[in-house]
Backbone as JSON Lines, residues from 0, in Angstrom:
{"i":0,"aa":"X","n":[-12.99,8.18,30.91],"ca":[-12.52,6.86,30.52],"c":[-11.38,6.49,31.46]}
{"i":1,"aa":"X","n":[-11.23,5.19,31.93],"ca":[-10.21,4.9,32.85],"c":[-8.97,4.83,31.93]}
{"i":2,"aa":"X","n":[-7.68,4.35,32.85],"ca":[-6.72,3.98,31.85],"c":[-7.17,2.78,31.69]}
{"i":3,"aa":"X","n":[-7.17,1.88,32.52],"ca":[-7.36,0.56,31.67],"c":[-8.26,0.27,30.41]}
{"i":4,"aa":"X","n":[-9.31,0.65,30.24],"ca":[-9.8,1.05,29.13],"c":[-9.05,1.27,27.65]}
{"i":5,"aa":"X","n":[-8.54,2.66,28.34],"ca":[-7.65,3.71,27.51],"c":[-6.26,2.56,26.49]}
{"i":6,"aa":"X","n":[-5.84,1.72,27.57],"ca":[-4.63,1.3,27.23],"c":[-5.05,0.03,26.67]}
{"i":7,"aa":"X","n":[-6.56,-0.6,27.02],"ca":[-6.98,-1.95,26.24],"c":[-6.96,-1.45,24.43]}
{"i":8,"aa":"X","n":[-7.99,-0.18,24.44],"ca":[-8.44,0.16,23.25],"c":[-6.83,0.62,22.45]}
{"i":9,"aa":"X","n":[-5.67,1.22,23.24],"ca":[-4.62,1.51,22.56],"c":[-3.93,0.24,22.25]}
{"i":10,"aa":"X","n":[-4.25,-0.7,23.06],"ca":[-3.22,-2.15,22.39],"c":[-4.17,-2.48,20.95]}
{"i":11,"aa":"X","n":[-5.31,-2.62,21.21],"ca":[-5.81,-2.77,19.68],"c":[-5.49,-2.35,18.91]}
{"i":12,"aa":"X","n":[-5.5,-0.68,18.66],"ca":[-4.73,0.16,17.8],"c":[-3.94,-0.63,16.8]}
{"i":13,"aa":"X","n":[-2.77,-0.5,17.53],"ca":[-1.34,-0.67,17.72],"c":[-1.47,-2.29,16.89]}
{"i":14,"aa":"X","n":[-1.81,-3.06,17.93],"ca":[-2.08,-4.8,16.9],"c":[-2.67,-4.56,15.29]}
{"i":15,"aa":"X","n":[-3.69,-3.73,15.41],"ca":[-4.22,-3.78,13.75],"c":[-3.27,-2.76,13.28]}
{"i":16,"aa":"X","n":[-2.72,-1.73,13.35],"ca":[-1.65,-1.2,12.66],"c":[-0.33,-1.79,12.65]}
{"i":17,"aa":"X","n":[0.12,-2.58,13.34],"ca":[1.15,-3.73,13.23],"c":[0.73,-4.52,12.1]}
{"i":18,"aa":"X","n":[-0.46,-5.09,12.38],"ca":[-0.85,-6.17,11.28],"c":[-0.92,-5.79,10.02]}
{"i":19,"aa":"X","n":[-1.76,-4.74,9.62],"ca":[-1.75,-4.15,8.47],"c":[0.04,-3.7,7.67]}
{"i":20,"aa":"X","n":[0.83,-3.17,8.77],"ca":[1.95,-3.17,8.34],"c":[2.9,-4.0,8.08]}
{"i":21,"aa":"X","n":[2.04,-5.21,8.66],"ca":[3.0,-6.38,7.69],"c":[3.03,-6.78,7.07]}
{"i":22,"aa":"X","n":[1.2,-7.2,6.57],"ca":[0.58,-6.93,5.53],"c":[1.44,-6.39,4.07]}
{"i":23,"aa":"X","n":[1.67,-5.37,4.61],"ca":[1.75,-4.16,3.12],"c":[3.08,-4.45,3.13]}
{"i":24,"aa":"X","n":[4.15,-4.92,3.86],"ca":[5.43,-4.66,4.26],"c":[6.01,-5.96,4.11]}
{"i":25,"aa":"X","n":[5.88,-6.74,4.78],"ca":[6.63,-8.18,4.62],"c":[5.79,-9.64,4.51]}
{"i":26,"aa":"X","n":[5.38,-9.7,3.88],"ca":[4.13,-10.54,3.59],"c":[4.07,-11.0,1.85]}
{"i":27,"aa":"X","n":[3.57,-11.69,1.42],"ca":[3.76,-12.6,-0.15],"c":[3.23,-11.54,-0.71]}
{"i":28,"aa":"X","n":[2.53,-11.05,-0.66],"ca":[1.81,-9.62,-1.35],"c":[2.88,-8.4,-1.49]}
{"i":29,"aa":"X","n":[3.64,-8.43,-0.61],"ca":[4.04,-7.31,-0.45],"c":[5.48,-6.82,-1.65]}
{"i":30,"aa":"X","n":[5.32,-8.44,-2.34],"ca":[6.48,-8.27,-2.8],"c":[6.28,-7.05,-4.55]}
{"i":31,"aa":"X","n":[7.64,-6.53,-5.48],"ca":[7.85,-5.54,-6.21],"c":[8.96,-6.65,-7.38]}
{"i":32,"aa":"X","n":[8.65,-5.7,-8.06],"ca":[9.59,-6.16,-9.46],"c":[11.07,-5.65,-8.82]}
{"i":33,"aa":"X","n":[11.11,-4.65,-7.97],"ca":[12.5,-4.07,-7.72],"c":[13.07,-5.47,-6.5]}
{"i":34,"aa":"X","n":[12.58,-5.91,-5.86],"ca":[12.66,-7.61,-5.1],"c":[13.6,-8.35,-6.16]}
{"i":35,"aa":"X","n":[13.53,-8.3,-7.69],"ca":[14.27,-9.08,-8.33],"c":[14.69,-8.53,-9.47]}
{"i":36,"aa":"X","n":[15.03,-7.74,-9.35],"ca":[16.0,-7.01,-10.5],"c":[16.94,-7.06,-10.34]}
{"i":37,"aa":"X","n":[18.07,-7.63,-11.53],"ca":[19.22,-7.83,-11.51],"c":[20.04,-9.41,-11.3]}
{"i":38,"aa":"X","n":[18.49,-10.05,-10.61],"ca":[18.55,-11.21,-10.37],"c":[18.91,-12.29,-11.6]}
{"i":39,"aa":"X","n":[19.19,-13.74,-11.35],"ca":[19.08,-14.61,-12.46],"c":[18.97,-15.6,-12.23]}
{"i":40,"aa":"X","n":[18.12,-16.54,-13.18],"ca":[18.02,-16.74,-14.63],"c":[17.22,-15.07,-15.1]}
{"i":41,"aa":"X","n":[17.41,-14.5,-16.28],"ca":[16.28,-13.56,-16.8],"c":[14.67,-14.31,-17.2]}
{"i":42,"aa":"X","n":[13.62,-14.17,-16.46],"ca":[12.46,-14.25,-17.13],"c":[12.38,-14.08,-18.57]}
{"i":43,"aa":"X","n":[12.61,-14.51,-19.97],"ca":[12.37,-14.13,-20.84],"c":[10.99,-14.43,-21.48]}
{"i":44,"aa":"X","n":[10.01,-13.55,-21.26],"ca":[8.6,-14.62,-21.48],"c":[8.29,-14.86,-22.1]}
{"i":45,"aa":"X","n":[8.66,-14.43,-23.98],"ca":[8.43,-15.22,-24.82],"c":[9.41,-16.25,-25.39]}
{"i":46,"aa":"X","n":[10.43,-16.22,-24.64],"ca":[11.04,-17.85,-24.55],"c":[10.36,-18.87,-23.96]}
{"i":47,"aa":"X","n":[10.35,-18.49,-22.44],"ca":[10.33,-19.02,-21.63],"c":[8.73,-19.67,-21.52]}
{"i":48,"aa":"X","n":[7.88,-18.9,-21.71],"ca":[6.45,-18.93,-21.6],"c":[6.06,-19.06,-22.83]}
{"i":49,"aa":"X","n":[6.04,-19.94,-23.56],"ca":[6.09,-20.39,-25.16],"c":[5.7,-21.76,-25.43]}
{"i":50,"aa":"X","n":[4.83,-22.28,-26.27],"ca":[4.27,-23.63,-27.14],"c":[3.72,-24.19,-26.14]}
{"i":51,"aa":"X","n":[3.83,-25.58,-26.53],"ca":[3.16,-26.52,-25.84],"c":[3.59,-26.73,-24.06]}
{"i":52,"aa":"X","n":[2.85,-26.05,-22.92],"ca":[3.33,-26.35,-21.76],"c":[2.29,-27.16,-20.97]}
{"i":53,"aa":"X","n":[2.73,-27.46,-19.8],"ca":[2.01,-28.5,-19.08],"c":[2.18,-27.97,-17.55]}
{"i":54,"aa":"X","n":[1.24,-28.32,-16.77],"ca":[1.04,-27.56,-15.59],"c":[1.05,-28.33,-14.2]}
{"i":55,"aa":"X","n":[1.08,-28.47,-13.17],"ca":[0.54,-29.67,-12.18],"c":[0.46,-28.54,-10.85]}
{"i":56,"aa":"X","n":[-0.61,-28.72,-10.35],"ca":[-0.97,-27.38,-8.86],"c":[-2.15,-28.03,-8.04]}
{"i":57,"aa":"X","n":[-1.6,-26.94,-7.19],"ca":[-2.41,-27.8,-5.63],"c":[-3.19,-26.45,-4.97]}
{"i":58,"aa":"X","n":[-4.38,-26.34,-4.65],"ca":[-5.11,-25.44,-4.34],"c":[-4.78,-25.12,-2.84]}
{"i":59,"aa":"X","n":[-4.86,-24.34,-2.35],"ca":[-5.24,-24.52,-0.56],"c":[-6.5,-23.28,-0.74]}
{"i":60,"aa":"X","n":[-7.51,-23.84,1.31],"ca":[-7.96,-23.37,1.1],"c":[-7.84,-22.2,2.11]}
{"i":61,"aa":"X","n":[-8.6,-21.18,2.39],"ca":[-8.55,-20.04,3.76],"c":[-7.59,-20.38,4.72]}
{"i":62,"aa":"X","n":[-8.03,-21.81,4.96],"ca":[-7.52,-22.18,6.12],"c":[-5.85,-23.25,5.87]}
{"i":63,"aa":"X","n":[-5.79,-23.34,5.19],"ca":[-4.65,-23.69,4.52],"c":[-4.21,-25.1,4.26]}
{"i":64,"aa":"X","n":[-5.47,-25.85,3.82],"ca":[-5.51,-26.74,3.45],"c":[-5.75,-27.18,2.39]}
{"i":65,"aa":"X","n":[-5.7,-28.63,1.53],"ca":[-5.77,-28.19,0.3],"c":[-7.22,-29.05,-0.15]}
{"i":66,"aa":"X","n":[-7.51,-27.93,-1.23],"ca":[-9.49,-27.93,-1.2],"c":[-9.09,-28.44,-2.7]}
{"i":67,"aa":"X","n":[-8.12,-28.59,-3.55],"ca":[-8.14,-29.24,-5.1],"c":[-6.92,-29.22,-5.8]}
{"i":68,"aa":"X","n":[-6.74,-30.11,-6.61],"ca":[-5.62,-30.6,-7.38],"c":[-6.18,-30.49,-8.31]}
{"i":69,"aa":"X","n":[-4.7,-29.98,-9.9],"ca":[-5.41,-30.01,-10.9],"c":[-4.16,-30.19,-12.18]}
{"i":70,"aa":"X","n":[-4.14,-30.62,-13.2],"ca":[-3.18,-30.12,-14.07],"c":[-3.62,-29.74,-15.05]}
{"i":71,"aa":"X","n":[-2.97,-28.9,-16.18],"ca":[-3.52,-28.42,-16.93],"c":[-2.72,-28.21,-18.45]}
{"i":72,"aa":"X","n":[-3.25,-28.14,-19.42],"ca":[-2.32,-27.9,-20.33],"c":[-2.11,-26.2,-21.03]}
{"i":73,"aa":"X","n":[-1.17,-25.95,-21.68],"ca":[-1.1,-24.14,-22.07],"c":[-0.85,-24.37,-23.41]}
{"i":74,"aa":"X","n":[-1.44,-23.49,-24.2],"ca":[-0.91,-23.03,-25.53],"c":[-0.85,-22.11,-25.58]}
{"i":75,"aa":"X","n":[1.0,-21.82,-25.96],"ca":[1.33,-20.0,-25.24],"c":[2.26,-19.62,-26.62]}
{"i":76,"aa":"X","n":[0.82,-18.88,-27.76],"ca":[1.93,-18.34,-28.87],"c":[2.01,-16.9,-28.86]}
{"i":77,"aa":"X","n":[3.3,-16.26,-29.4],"ca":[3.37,-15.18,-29.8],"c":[3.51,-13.6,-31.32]}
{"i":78,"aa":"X","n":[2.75,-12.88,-31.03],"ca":[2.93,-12.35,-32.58],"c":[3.61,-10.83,-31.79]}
{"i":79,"aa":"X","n":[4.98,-10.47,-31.83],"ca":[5.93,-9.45,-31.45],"c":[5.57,-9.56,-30.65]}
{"i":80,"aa":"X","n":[5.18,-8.55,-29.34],"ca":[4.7,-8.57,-28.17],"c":[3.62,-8.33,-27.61]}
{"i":81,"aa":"X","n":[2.54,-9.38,-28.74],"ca":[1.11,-9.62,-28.31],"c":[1.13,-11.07,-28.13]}
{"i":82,"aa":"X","n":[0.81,-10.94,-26.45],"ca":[0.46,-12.87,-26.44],"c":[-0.65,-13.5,-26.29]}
{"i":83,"aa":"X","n":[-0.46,-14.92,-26.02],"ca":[-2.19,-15.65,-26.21],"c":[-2.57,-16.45,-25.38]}
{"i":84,"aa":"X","n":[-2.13,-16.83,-24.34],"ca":[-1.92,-18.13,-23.26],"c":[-3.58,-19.03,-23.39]}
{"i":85,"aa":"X","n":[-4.13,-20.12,-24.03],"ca":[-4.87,-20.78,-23.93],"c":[-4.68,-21.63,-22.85]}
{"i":86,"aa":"X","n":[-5.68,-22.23,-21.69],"ca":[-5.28,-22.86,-20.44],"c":[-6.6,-23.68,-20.77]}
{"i":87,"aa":"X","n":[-6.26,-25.09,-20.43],"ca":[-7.34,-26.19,-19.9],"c":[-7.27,-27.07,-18.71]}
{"i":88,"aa":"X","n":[-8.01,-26.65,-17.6],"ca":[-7.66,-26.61,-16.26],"c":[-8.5,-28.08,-16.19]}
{"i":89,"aa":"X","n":[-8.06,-29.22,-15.6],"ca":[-8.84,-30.41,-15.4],"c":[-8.1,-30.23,-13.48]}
{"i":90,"aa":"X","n":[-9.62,-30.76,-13.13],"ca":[-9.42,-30.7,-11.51],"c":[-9.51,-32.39,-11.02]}
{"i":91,"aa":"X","n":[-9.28,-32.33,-9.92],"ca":[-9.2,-33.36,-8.99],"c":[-10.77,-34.23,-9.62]}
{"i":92,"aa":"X","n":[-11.94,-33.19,-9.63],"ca":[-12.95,-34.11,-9.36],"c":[-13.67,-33.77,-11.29]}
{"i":93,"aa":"X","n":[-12.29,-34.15,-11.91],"ca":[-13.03,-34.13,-12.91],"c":[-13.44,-33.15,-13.97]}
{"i":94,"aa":"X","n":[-13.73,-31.84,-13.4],"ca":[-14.48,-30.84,-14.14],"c":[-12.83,-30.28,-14.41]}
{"i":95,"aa":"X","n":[-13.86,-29.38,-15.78],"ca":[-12.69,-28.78,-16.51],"c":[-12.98,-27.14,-16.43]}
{"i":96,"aa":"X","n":[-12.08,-26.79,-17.2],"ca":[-11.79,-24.71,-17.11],"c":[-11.35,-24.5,-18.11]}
{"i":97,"aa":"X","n":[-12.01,-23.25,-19.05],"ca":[-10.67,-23.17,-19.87],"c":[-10.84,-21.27,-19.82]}
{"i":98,"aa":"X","n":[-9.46,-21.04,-20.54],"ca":[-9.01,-19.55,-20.15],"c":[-8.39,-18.83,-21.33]}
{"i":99,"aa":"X","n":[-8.92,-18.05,-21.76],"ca":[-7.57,-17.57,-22.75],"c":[-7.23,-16.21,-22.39]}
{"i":100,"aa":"X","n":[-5.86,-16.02,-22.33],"ca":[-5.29,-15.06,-21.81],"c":[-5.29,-13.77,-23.25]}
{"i":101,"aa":"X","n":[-5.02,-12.74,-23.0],"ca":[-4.62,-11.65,-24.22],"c":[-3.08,-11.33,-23.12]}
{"i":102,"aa":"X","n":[-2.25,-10.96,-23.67],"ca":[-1.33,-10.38,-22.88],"c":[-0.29,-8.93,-23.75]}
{"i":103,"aa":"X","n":[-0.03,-8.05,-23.58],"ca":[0.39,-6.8,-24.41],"c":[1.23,-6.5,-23.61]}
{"i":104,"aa":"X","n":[3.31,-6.7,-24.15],"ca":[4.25,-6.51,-23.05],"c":[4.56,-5.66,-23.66]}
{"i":105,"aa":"X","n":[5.12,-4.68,-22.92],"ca":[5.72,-3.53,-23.43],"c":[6.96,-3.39,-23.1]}
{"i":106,"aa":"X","n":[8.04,-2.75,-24.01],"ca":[9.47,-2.71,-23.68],"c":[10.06,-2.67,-22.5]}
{"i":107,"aa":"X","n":[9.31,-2.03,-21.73],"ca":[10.19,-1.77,-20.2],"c":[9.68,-2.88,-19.25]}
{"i":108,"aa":"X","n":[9.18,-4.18,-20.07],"ca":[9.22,-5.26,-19.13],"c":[7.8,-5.14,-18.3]}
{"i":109,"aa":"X","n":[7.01,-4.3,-18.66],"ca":[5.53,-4.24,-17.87],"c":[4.6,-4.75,-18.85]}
{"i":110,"aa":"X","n":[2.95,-5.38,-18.9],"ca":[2.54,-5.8,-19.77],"c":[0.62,-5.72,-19.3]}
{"i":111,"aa":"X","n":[-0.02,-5.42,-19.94],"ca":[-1.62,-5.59,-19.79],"c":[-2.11,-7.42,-19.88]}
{"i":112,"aa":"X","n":[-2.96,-7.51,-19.33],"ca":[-3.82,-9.0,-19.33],"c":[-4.87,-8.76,-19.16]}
{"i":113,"aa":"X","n":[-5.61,-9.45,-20.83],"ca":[-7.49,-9.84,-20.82],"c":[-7.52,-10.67,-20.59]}
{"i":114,"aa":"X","n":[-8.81,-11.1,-19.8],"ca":[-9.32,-12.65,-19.88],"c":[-10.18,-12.27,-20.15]}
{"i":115,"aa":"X","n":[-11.65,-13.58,-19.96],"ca":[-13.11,-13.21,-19.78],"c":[-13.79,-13.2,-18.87]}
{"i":116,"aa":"X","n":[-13.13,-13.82,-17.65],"ca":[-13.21,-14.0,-16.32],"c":[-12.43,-12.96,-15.62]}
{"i":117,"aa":"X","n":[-11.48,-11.46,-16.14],"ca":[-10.97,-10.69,-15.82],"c":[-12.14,-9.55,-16.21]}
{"i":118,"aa":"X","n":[-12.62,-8.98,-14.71],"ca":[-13.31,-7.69,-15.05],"c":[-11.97,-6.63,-14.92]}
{"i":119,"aa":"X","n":[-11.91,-5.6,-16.39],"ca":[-10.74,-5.06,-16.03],"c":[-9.79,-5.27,-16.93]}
{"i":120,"aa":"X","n":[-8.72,-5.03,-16.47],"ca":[-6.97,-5.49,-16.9],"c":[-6.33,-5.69,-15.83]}
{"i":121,"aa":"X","n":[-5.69,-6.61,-15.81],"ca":[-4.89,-7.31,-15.49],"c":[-3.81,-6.43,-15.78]}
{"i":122,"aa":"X","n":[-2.41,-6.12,-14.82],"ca":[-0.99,-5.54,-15.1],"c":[0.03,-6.29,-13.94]}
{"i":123,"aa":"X","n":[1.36,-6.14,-14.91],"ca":[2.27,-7.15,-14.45],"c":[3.94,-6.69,-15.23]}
{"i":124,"aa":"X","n":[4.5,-7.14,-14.15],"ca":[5.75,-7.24,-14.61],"c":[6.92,-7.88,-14.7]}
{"i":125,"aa":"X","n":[7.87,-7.98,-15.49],"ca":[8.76,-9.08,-15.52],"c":[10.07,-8.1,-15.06]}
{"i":126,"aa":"X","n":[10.71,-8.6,-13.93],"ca":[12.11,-8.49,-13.66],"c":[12.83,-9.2,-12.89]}
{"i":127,"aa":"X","n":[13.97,-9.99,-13.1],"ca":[14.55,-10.46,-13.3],"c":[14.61,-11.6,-13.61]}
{"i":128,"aa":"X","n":[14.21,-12.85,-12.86],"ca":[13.48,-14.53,-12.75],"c":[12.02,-14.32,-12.66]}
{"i":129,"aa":"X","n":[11.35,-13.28,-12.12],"ca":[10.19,-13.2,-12.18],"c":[9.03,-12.77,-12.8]}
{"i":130,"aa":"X","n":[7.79,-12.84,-12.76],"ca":[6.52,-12.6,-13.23],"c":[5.57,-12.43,-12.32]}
{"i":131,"aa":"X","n":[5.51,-10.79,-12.07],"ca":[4.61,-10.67,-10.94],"c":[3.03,-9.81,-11.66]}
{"i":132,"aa":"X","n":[2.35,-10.38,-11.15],"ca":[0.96,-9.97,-11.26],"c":[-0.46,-9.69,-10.66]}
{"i":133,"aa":"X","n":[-1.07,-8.84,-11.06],"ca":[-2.29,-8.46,-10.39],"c":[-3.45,-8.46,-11.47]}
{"i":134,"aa":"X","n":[-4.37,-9.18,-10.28],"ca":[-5.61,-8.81,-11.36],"c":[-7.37,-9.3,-10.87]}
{"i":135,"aa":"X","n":[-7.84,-8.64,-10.72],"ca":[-9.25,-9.76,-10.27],"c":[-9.89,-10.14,-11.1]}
{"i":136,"aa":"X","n":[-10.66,-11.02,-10.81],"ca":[-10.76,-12.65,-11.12],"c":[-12.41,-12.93,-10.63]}
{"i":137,"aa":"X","n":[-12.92,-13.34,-11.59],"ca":[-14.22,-13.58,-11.1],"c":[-14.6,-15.02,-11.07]}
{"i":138,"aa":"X","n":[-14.96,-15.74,-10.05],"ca":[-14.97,-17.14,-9.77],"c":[-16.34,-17.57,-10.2]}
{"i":139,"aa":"X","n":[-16.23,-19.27,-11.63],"ca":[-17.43,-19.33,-11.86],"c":[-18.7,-19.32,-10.44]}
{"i":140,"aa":"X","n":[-19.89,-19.62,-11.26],"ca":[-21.16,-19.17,-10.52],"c":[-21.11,-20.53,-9.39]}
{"i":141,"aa":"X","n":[-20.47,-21.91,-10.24],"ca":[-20.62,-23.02,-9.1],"c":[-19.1,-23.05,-7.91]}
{"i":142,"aa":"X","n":[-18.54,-21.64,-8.15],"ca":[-17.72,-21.42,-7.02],"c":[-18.23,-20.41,-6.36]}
{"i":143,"aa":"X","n":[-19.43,-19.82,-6.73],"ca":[-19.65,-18.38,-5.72],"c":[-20.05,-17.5,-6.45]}
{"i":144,"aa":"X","n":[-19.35,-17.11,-7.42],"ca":[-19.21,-16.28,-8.62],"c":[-18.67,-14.8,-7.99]}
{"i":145,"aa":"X","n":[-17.92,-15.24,-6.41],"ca":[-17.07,-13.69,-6.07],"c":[-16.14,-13.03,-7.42]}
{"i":146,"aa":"X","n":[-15.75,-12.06,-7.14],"ca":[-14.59,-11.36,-7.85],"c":[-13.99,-11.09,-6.55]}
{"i":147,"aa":"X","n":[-12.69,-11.74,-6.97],"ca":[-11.26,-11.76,-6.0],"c":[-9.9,-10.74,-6.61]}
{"i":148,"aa":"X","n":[-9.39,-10.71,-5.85],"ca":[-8.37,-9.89,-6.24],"c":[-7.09,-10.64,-6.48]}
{"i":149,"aa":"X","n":[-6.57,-11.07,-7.49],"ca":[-5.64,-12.07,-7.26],"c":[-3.84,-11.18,-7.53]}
{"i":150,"aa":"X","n":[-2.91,-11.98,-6.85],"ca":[-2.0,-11.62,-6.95],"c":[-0.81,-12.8,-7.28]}
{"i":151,"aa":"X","n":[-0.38,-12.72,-8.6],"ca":[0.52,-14.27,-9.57],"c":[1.9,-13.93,-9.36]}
{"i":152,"aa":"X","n":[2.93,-15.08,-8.82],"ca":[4.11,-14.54,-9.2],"c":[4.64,-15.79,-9.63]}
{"i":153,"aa":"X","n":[5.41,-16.07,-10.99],"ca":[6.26,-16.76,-11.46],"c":[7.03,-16.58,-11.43]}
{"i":154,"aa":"X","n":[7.96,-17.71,-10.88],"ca":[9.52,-17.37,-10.88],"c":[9.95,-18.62,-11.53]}
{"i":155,"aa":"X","n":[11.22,-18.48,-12.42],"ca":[12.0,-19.26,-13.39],"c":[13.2,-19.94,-13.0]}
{"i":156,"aa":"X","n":[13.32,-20.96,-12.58],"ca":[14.29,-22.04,-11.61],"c":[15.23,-22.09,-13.17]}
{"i":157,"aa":"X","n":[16.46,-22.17,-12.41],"ca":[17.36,-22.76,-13.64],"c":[17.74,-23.62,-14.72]}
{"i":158,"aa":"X","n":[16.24,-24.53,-14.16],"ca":[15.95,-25.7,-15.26],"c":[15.0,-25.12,-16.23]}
{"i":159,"aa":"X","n":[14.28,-24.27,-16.23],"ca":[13.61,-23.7,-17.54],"c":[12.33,-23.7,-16.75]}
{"i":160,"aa":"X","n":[12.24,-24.54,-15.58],"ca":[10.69,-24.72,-15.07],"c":[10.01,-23.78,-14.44]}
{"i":161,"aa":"X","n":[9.2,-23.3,-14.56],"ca":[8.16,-22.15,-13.8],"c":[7.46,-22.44,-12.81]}
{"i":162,"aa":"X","n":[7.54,-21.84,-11.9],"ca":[7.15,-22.2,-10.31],"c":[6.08,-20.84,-10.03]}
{"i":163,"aa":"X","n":[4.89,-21.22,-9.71],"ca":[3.82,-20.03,-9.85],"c":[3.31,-20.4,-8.29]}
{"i":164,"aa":"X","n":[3.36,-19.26,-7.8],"ca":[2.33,-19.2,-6.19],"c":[1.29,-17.65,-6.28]}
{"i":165,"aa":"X","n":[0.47,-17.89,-6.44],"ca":[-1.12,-17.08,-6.25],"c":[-2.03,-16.94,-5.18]}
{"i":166,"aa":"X","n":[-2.35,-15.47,-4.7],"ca":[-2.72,-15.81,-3.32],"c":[-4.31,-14.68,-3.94]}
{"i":167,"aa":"X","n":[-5.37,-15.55,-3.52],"ca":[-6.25,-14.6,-4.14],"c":[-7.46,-13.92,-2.57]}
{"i":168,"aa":"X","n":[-8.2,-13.04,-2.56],"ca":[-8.47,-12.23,-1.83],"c":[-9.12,-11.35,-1.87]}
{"i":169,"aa":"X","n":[-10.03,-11.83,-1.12],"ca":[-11.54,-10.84,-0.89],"c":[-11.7,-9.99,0.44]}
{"i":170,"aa":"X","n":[-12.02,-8.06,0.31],"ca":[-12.12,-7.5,1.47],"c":[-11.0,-7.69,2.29]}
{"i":171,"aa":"X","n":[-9.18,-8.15,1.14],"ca":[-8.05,-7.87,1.93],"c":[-7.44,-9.33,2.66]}
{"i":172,"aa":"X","n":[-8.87,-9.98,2.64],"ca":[-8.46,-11.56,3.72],"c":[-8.23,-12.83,2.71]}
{"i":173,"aa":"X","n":[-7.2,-13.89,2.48],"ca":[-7.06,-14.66,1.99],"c":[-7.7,-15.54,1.81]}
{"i":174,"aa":"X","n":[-8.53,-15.82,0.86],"ca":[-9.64,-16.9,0.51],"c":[-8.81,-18.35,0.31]}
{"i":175,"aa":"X","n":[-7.96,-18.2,-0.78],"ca":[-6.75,-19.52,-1.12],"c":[-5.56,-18.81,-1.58]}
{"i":176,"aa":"X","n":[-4.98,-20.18,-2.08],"ca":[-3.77,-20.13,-2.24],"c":[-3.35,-21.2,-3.73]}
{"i":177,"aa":"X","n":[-2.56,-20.77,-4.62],"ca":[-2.24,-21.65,-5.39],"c":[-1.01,-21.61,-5.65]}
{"i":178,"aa":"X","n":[-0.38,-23.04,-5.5],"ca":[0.87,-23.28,-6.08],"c":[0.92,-24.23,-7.21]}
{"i":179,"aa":"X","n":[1.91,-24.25,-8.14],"ca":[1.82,-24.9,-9.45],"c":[3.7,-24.84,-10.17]}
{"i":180,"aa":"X","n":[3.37,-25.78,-11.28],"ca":[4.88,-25.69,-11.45],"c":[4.3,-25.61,-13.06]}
{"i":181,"aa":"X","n":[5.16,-25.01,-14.26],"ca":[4.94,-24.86,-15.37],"c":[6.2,-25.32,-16.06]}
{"i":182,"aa":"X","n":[5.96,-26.04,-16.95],"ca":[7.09,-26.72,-17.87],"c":[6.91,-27.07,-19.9]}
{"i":183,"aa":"X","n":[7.67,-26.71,-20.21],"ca":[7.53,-27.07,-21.5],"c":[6.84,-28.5,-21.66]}
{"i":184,"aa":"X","n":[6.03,-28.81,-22.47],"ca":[5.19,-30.68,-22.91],"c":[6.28,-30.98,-23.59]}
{"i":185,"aa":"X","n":[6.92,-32.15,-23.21],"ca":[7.96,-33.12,-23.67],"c":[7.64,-33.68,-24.48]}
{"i":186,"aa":"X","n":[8.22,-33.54,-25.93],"ca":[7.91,-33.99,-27.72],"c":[7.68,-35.59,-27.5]}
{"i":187,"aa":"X","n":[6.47,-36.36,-27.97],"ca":[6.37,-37.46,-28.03],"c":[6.57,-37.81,-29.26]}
């Protein structure tokens, strides 16, 4: 083998082990509950993530554009630390979603998530302003019907409002992206 060869195939290397290490390392994924511990406002999620809420989010797609708009409404009750999050997702073009969450937090701030669209459990944790989560996700049949790997993080702005960015992902590569803001429904 020549060097040039030698030293083409070693820059590759080197680029995909760079990449991958940024990946895992400094990248939206990469982030930990220890990222915000100690931090504030405290996430309290059955304060905070409670009754009547209201949603407004913007899809992107692979390529980072945005493929749908949607808002949605939540009914988020609790019995001790078993929760229920009901979601009704209305999109840009109309069609609707709906979701009900199971959620089981446990004292040290970590917690399980069912859906029906979750093959699995779902696990997550709350520390400090935040709500970080994992879980795959199976996309209805008139989206593909992949199972993605999704990764949720809520964080709690000082106004009470919830700010959610989701990056979901198939075979490691970013399919979309969701950002959204979550707020208590204002008593009419």
């Amino acid at each position: 083998m020549s060097d040039e060869i030698f030293f083409f195939l070693l820059g590759g290397v080197l680029i995909v082990l760079a990449t991958i290490a940024r990946v895992r390392l400094a990248s939206f994924i990469s982030q930990s509950g220890d990222d915000y511990s100690g931090e504030y406002p405290l996430f309290k999620i059955k304060e905070h993530l409670n009754g009547k809420m209201t949603c407004d989010g913007v899809i992107f797609g692979p390529l980072g554009r945005v493929t749908s708009t949607f808002t949605a409404d939540f009914d988020v009750s609790w019995d001790d630390n078993k929760g229920t999050i009901r979601e009704r997702f209305t999109y840009q073009d109309s069609s609707t979603q709906e979701r009900e969450w199971t959620l089981d937090v446990r004292a040290d701030g970590t917690f399980d998530a069912l859906a029906d669209d979750v093959p699995g459990v779902g696990r997550g944790e709350i520390s400090g302003p935040a709500v970080l989560f994992r879980y795959p996700i199976t996309l209805p049949e008139n989206s593909g019907g992949h199972t993605l790997r999704a990764f949720d993080c809520m964080y709690l702005t000082p106004t009470g409002t919830i700010v959610n960015r989701s990056q979901f992902r198939k075979f490691g590569f970013k399919v979309a992206e969701l950002v959204a803001t979550i707020r208590k429904k204002e008593k009419t």
